[in-house]
C-alpha positions in Angstrom: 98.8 94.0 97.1 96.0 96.5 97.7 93.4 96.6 100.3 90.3 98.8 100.0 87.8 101.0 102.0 84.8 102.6 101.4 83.9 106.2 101.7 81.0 108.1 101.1 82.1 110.9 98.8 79.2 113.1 99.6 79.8 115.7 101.9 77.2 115.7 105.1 77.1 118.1 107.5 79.6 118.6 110.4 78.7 117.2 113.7 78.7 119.6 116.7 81.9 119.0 118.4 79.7 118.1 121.8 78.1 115.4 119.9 81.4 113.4 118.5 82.3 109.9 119.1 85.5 109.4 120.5 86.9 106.3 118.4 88.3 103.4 120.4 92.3 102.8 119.0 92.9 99.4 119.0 96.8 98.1 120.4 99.6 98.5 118.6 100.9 95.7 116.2 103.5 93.3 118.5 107.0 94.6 117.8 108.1 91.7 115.0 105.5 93.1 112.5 105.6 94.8 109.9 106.5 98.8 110.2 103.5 101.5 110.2 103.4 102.5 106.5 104.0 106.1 105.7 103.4 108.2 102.8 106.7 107.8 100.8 106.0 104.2 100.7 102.0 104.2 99.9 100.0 105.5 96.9 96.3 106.2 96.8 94.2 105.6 94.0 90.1 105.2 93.5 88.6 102.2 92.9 85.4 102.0 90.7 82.8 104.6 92.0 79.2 102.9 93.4 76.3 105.6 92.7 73.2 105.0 95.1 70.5 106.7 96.7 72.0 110.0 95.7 75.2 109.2 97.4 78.8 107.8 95.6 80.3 105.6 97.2 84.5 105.7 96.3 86.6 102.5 97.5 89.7 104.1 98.5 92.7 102.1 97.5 95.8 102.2 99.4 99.0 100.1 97.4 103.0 99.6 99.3 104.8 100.7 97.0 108.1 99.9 99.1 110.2 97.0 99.1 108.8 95.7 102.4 105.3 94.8 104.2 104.5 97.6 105.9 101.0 98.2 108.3 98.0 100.3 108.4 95.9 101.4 111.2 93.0 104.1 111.8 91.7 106.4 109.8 92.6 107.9 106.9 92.3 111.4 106.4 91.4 112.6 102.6 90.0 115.6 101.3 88.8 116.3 98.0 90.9 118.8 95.9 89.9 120.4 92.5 92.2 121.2 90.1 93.2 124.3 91.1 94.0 122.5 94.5 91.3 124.3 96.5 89.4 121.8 99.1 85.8 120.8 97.8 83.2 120.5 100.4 84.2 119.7 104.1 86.1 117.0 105.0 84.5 113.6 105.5 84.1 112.5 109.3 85.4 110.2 110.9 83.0 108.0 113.2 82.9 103.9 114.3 85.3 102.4 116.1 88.7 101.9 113.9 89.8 98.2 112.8 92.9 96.4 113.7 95.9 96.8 111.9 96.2 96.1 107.9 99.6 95.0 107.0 99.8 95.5 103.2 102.8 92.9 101.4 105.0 95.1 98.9 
């Protein structure tokens, strides 16, 4: 099962660190559910890329591939790499509240 986010893919300038929102973390998932997922069990792929307004617009997709549901919370953190592995552009920003837990099935 896959879930999906959007991200702009252009890089904006950084925020002054003064100016920053604090995002608000919503509670931890009760203790029955499903585990936090973690990189050995996740991969990452690009859905179909949304041009607009001079922007792209990337839907990030996240896919369990473990045996077990597993959750996601937060934000993710992704920078763009070139071939040669060197970062392009600066990181994108986080900003907005985050969302309650995802849990994704296997």
């Amino acid at each position: 099962m896959t879930r999906s986010a959007s991200v702009d893919a252009t890089p904006g300038p950084a925020a002054p660190s003064s100016t920053r929102s604090t995002p608000s973390v919503p509670p931890d998932p009760p203790d029955d559910a499903a585990p936090r997922c973690t990189h050995d069990r996740l991969t990452l792929s690009l859905g179909r890329i949304s041009p607009g307004a001079g922007n792209l617009y990337v839907p990030l997709v996240f896919t369990n591939k473990g045996t077990a549901a597993c959750h996601l919370k937060g934000f993710p953190g992704v920078t763009l790499l070139d071939a040669s592995g060197e970062r392009i552009g600066a990181p994108a920003q986080r900003s907005g509240d985050m969302r309650p837990a995802v849990v994704l099935a296997p």
